[in-house]
C-alpha positions in Angstrom: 139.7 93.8 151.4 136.3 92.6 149.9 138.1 92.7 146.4 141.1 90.2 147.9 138.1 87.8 149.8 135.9 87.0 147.1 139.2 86.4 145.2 140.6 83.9 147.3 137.7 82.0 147.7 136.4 81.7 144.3 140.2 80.6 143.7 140.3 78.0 146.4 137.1 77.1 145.5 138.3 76.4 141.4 141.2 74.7 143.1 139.3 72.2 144.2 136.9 71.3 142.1 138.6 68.6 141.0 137.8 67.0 144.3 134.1 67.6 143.8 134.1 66.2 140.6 135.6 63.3 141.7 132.6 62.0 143.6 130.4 63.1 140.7 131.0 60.8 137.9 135.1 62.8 136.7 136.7 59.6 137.1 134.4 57.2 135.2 133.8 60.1 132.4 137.6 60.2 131.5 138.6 57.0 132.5 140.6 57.6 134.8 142.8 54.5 136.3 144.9 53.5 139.2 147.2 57.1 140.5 145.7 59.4 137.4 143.3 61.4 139.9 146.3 61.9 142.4 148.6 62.7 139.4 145.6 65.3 138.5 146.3 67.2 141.8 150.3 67.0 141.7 150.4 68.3 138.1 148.6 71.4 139.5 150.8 71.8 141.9 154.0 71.0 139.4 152.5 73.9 137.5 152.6 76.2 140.7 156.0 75.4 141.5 157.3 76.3 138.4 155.4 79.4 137.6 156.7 80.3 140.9 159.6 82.5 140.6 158.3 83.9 137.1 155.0 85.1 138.3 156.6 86.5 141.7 159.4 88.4 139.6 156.6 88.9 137.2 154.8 90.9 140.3 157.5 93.3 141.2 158.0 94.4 137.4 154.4 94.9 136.7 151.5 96.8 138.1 150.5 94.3 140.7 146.7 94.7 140.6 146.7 94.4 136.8 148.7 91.3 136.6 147.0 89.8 139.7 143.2 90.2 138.0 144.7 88.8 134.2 145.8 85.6 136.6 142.5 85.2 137.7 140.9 85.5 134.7 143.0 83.4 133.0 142.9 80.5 135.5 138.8 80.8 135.9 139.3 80.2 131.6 140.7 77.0 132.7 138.7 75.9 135.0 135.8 76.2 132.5 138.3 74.5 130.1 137.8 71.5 132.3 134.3 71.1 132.3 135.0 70.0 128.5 137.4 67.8 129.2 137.3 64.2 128.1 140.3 62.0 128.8 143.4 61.9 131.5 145.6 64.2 129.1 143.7 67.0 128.2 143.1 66.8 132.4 146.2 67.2 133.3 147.7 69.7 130.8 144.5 72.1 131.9 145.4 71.3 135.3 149.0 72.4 135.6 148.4 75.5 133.6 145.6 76.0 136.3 148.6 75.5 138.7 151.0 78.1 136.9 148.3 81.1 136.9 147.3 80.7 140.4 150.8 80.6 141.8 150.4 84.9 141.8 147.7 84.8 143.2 148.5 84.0 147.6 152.1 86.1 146.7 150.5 88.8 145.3 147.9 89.1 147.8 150.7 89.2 150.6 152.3 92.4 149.0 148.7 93.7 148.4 148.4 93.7 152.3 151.8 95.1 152.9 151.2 97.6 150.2 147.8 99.0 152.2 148.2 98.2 156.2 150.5 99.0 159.1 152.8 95.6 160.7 150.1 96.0 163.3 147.3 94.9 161.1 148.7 92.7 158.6 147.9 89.6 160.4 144.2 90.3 161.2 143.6 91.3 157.5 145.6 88.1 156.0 143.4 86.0 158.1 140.5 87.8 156.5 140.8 86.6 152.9 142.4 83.6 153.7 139.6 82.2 155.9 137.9 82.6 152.8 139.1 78.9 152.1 135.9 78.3 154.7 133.3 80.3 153.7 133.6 79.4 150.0 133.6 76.0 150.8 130.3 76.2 153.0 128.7 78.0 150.5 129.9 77.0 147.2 128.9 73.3 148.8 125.5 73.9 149.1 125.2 75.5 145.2 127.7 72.3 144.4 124.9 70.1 145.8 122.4 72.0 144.3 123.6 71.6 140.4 125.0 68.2 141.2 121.1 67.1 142.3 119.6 69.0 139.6 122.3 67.6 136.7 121.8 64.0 137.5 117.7 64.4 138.3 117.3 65.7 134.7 120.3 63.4 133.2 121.7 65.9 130.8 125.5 67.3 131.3 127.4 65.6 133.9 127.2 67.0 137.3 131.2 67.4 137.5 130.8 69.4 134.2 128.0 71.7 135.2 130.8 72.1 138.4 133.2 73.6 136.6 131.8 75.8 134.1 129.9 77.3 136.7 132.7 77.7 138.9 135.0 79.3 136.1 132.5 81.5 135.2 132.1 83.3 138.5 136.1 83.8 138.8 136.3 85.1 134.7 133.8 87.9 135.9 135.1 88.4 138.9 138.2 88.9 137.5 137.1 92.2 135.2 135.9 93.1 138.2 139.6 93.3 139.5 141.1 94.6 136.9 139.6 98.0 137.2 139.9 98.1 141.0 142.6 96.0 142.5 145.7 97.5 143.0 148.4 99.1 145.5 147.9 102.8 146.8 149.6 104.1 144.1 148.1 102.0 141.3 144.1 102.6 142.4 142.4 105.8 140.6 139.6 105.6 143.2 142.2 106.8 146.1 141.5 110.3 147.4 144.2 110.4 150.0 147.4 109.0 148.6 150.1 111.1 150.5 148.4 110.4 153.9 148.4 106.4 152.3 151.9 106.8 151.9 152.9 108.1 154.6 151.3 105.4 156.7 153.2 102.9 154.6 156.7 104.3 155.0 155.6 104.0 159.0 155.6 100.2 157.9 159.5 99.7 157.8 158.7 96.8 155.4 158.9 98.8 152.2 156.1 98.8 149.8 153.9 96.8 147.1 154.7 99.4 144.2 157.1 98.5 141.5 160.6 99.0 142.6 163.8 97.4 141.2 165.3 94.2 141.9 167.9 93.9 144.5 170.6 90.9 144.2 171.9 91.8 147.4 168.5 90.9 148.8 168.5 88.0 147.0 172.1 86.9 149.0 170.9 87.7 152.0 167.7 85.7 151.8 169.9 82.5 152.5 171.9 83.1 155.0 168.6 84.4 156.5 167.0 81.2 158.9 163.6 82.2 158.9 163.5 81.1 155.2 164.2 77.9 156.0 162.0 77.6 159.4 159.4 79.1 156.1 160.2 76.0 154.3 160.2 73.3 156.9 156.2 74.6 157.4 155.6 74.8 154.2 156.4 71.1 153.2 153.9 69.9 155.6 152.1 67.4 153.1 148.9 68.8 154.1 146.9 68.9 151.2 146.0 65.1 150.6 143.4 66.3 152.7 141.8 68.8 150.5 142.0 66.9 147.4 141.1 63.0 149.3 138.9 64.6 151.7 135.4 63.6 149.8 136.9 60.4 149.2 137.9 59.9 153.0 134.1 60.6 153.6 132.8 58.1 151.0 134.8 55.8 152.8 133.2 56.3 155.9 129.9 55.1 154.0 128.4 58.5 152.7 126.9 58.9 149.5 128.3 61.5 146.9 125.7 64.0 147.7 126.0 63.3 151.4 129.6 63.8 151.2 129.2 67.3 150.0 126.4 68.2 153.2 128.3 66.2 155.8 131.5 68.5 154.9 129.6 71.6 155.4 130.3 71.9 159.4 134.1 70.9 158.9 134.4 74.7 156.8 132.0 76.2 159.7 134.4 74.8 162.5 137.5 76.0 160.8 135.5 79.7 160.2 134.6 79.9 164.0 138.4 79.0 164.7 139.9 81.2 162.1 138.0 84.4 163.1 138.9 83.6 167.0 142.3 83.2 166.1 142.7 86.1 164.4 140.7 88.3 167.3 143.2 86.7 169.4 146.3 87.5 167.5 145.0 91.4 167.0 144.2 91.9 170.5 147.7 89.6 171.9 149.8 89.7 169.8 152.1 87.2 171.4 149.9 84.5 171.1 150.5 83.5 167.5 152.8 80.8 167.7 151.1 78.9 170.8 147.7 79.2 168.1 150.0 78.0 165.9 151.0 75.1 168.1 147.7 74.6 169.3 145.6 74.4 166.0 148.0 71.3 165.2 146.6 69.5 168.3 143.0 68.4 166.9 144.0 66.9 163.5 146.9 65.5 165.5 144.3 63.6 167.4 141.6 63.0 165.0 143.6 61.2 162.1 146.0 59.4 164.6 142.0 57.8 166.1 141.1 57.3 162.7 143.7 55.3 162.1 143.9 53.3 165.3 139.9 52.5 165.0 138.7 49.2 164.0 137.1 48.9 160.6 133.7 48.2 162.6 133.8 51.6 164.4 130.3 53.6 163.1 130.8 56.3 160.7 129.7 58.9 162.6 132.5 58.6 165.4 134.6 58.4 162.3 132.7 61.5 160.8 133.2 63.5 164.0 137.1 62.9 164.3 137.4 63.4 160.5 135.7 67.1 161.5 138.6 68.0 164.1 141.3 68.7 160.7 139.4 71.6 160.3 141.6 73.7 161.7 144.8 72.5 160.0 145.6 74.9 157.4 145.7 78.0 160.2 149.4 77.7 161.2 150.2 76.9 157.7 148.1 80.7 157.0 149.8 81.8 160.0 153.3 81.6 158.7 152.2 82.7 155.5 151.8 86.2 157.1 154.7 86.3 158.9 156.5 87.4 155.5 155.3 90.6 154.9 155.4 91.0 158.6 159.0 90.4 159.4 160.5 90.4 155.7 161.6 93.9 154.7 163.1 94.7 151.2 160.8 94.3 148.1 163.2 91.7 146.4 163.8 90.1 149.2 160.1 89.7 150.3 160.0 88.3 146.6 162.8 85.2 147.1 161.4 84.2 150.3 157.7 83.8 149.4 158.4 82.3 146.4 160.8 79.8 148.0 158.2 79.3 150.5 155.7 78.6 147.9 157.7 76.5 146.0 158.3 74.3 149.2 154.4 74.2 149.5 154.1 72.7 146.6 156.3 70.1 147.3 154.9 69.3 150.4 151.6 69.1 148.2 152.8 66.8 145.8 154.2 64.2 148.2 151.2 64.1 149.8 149.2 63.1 146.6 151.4 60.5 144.9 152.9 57.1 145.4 154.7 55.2 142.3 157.7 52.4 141.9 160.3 52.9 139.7 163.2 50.5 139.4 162.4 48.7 142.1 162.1 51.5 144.6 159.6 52.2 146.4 158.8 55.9 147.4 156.2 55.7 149.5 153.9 58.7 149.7 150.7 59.6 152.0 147.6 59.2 150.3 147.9 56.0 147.7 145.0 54.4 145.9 146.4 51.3 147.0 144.6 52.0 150.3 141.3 52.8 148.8 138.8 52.7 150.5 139.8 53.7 153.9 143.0 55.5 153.6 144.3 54.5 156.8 148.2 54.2 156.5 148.1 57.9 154.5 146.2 59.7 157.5 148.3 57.8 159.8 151.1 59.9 158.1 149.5 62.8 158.2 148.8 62.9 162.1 153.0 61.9 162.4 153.2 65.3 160.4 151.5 67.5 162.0 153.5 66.7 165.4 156.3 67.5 164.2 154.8 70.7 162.8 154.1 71.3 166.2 158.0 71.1 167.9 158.9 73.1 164.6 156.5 76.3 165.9 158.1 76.0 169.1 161.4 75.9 167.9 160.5 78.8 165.6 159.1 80.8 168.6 162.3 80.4 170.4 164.2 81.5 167.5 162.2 84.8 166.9 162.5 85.1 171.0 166.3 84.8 170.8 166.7 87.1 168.1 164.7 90.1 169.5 166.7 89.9 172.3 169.6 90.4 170.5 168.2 93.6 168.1 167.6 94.8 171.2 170.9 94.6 172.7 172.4 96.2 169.0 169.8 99.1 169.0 171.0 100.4 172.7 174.5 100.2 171.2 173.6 101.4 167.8 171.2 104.3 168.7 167.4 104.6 167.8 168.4 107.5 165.4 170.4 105.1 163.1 167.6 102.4 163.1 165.3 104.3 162.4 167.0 105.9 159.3 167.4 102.6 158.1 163.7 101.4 158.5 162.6 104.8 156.5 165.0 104.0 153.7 162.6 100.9 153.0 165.8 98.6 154.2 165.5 94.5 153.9 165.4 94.4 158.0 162.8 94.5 159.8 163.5 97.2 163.6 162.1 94.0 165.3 160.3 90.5 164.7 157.1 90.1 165.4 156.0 87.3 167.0 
């Protein structure tokens, strides 16, 4: 669990460096114009899309641990690569490759947890690393603010470029680091108990996060399946203008590029206070994941839809303060993310779905970033420079968004509600005996949905 925490963190962390940079001096440096910057963050994103499927097939066929740790220390190569960067394209060719090696990273880490915990625990383990989005924020901040200080007070290598060679640097070691430790029960040489491990995962009924063949049957069954499309709907929430805009949405509110990176700071300690309640609550009652779900939608609800209603007079640090309730909008995204290895069963067909998943995450990224005309139409996006410097008709999006991510949760909660029902019903007909013979042969069902 350490091993997959510092990961994610120093990964979110490369992710968006570009963001930190962009208050530091990136733009001016490589002359960036009009919807480069936002073209920056949908190329990475173009890049994760279509590494996708490749890196998630990539991840059954190959020792998972092994190729997970080579992705890692390929991407942190990159994000070095961009500290030497000097113009738009040599950006944003470093940036989508940045974008292909990363996409195994979140998939990967799903089977990891599959691979090592009981249905039981997955959630509460999930939540671990991936509230790791928070703490590396906090803490990478203050070292960000640090260098940043330090670069421009001695006027030698641009702050943006001290940024990322710093940041690659810790994920390239980190990731030797994982190469000779990360891996699934079977794959680890430091495991003294494997047949106990084993056995506990078989008690899983979700199969496991070895190598095992590919299954086309799986593959068919994945569509006709609804959860992966309630998995897409959630996915294409065009959340992330808010991590790759959000410095710029607090230099609008009159901060100055080092203030920007402090004033952040208790956004990432609000959403670490929430996360870590939220995943107490979901491993003590179970049953109240979706209505978390629901209800970590309310706050950035309210907060952008205020921003955006506000008078241009209004004093930044009312603005400031309803800017800091989005902190707790990536948790139902997060929460649906571990709903895969909880109520997807088959290898392969785990595979499909998080890929799809991811792939409609990407999307949802990348409409959030751009806006462009093209033969006379207009496809209007959420966060366009166009609106610079208060952003107001893109966070106004936003808030419409994230209610209807709301009625899709409960929606999705009724589903899952209906559909227990049901398995029960077929199991008193059926006969534990036969279930359960299914579940042990590592079948692509699940006994029942957790919800």
């Amino acid at each position: 669990m350490p091993l997959l925490c510092i990961t994610y963190g120093l990964q979110y962390s490369d992710k968006t460096s570009l963001s930190s940079g962009v208050v530091f001096g990136l733009r001016a440096d490589a002359h960036l114009v009009g919807q480069q910057y936002a073209w920056l963050s949908t190329l990475f994103y173009l890049g994760y899309m279509l590494a996708e499927f490749p890196m998630s097939y990539a991840l059954q066929n190959f020792p998972l641990g092994r190729f997970v740790s080579i992705t890692c220390i390929g991407g942190g190569g990159l994000v070095m690569c961009l500290g030497a960067c000097n113009n738009f394209t040599q950006l944003a060719v470093v940036r989508f490759l940045l974008g292909a090696f990363e996409s195994a990273i979140t998939p990967g880490f799903l089977m990891l947890v599959a691979s090592w915990y009981k249905r039981s625990e997955m959630t509460s383990r999930s939540l671990c690393w991936m509230v790791m989005n928070t703490v590396f924020s906090s803490f990478f901040g203050l070292v960000i603010y640090a260098l940043a200080k330090h670069a421009q007070d001695s006027g030698g290598l641009a702050a943006w470029r001290v940024i990322n060679l710093f940041l690659g640097a810790c994920t390239v070691l980190h990731g030797f680091v994982l190469f000779f430790l990360l891996g699934t029960p079977d794959e680890v040489s430091w495991l003294s108990e494997e047949q106990a491990a084993r056995t506990r995962i078989a008690s899983n009924g979700n199969g496991d996060g070895g190598q095992r063949a590919w299954n086309w049957n799986q593959v068919q069954e994945c569509f006709v399946d609804p959860q992966i499309w309630l998995f897409f709907i959630i996915a294409t929430i065009p959340s992330g203008s808010l991590a790759t805009f959000g410095p710029l949405v607090y230099m609008s509110f009159g901060f100055t590029n080092l203030e920007t990176i402090l004033y952040a700071l208790p956004n990432s300690a609000m959403a670490l206070v929430w996360f870590l309640l939220v995943a107490l609550a979901i491993q003590k009652f179970p049953a109240t994941r979706f209505p978390l779900m629901a209800f970590s939608v309310l706050p950035p609800f309210i907060g952008l839809l205020s921003i955006g209603l506000l008078p241009d007079s209004t004093a930044k640090w009312v603005k400031w303060g309803l800017y800091n309730l989005t902190s707790t909008f990536t948790v139902p995204t997060f929460l649906a993310w571990t709903l895969i290895p909880l109520n997807i069963a088959g290898r392969t067909k785990k595979t499909v779905i998080s890929s799809s998943t991811f792939i409609s995450y990407c999307v949802g990224q990348m409409i959030g970033t751009q806006d462009k005309t093209q033969d006379n139409i207009r496809a209007r996006y959420v966060i366009r420079a166009t609106d610079a410097p208060r952003y107001i008709k893109g966070l106004t999006v936003i808030s419409a968004v994230f209610g209807v991510q709301i009625v899709v949760t409960i929606a999705w909660k009724a589903y899952y509600n209906l559909e227990n029902v049901r398995r029960d019903k077929a199991q008193i007909v059926a006969g534990e005996r036969r279930v359960m013979a299914e579940t042990r042969s590592y079948s692509s069902r699940t006994r029942h949905i957790g919800c």
